[in-house]
N, C-alpha and C positions, 0 to 999 in steps of 0.2 A: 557236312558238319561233323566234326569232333565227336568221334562214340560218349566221350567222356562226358560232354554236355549234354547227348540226347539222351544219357544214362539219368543226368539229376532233370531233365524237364522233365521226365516222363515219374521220375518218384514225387517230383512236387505236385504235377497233376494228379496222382494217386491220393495225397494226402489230401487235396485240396476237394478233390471229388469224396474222401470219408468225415472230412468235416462237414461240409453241407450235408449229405445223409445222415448222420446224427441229429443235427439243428435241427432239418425239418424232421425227425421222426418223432411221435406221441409214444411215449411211454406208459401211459394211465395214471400217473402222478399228476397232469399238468392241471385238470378241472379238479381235483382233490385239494389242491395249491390253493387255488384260485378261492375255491370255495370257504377256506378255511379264512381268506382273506377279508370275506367279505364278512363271514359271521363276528372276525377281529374289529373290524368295524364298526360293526353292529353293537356289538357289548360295550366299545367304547362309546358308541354317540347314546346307548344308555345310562352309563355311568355320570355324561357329559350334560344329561338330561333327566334328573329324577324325579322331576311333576310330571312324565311321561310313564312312569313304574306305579307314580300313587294312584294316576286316573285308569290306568287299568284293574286297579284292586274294586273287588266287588264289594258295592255300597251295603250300608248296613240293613238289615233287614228291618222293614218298616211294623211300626204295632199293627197288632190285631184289632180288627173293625171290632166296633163296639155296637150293641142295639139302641136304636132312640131314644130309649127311657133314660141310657147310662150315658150320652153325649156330654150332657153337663159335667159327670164326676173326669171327664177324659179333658174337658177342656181346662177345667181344675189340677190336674194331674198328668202330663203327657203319659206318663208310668201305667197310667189305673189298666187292668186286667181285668177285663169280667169274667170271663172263665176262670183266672184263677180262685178271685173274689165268692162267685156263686161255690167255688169249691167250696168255699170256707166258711162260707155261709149256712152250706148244707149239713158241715160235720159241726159246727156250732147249733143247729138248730135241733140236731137229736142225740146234744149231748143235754143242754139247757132243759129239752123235754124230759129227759128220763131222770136227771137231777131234782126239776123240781117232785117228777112224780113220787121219787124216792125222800124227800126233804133234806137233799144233801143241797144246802146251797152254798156252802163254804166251800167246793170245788171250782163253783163257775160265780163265783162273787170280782174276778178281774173283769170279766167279760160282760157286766151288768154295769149298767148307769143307776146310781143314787136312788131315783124314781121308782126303777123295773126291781132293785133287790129290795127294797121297801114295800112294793105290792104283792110280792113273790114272797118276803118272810110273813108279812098279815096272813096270806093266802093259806102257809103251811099253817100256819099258827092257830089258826081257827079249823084247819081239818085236824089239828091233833086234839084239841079242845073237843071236837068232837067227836072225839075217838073210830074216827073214820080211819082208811088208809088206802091208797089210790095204788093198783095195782097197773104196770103197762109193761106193753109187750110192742118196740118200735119195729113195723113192719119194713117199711125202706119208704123213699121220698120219688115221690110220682113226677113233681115238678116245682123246680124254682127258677124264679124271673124275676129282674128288673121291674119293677112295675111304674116308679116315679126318683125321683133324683132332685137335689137338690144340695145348693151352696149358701149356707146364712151363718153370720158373724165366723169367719176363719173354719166353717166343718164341712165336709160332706158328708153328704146323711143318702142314705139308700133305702127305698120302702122294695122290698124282698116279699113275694109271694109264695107262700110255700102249699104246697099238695100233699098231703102223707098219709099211706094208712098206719093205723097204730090199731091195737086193740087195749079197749082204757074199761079198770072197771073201779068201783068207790065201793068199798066193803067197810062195815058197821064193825064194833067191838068183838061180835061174835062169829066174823069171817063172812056175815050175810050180805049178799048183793043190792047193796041199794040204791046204784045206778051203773051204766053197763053192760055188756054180755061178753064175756070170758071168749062165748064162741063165735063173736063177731067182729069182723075185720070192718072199722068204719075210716070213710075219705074223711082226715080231719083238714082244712083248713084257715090259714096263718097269712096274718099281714103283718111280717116286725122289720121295725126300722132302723137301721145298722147307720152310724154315724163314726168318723175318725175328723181328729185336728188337718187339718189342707197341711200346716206347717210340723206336724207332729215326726218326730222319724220313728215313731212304734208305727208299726204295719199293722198292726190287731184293730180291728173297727170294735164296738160297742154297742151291745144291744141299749137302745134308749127308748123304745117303745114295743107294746105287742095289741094285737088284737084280731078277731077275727076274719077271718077272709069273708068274698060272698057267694 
């Protein structure tokens, strides 16, 4: 055969044997490729699909259980919070006390129903008349609770149990003790009944009644 011809068979089988050695060899690009291929995919059949993006967001967080007593005001209100309510409850309950003990009732006259600042001004009005003057010292609140609940004509109303020591004393014209002890811490005991409009958008309940616990 012709040197000249076995000169190019032999270059073309050299090239032909370095291209298939390439073809088949992994460089460590090819599953990087690949991989990027498929995540391109993935982001488009998300974009291609976004009732698949909302059902993965996490649902809202459901309310807070409520106790028996307060089931009513909840079914009245999906909103109602008794935790936060007995909050408010409690910081209304020893301000109302020491107001009235003091005969400040023009501070907490928003927060009284008609009825309760009509029994509450009699009340001062005849210890100044009798030139008494109620001395207290609020110790802190043992315990408040829901105790009954209730929906009539558009309000809910809450009967709120309260626990408290206070130290109370009733002193005469001439600073004399004439009911009381200065140096005793007594459990006092409260039943007041907190009502707000269902449709009202003020958040502030209303003391509408008081009396005592058993």
């Amino acid at each position: 055969m012709d040197p000249v011809l076995l000169f190019f068979a032999g270059v073309a089988a050299f090239v032909i044997f370095r291209l298939i050695s390439v073809l088949g060899a992994r460089t460590g690009h090819e599953q990087r490729h690949d991989l990027e291929a498929v995540r391109e995919r993935a982001r488009s059949q998300a974009s291609d699909n976004p009732a698949d993006d909302e059902t993965a967001m996490p649902e809202e967080s459901a309310p807070k259980p409520v106790s028996t007593n307060a089931r009513v005001l909840r079914d009245a209100d999906p909103a109602f919070d008794e935790a936060a309510f007995l909050a408010g409850a409690r910081g209304a309950y020893e301000m109302i006390v020491e107001s009235f003990a003091s005969g400040d009732l023009k501070s907490i006259r928003p927060y009284l129903s008609d009825s309760v600042y009509g029994a509450f001004k009699t009340a001062v009005s005849e210890r100044d008349a009798a030139g008494y003057q109620s001395d207290l010292k609020f110790v802190g609140i043992e315990h408040a609770a829901i105790i009954d609940s209730s929906v009539e004509d558009g309000a809910m109303n809450a009967v709120v149990e309260f626990k408290s020591d206070q130290v109370r004393v009733t002193r005469d014209r001439d600073g004399e003790v004439v009911e009381g002890d200065p140096n005793r811490i007594d459990l006092v005991k409260d039943r007041w009944t907190f009502s707000r409009k269902r449709a009202s958008g003020d958040p502030n309940w209303t003391l509408v009644a008081t009396g005592g616990g058993e």
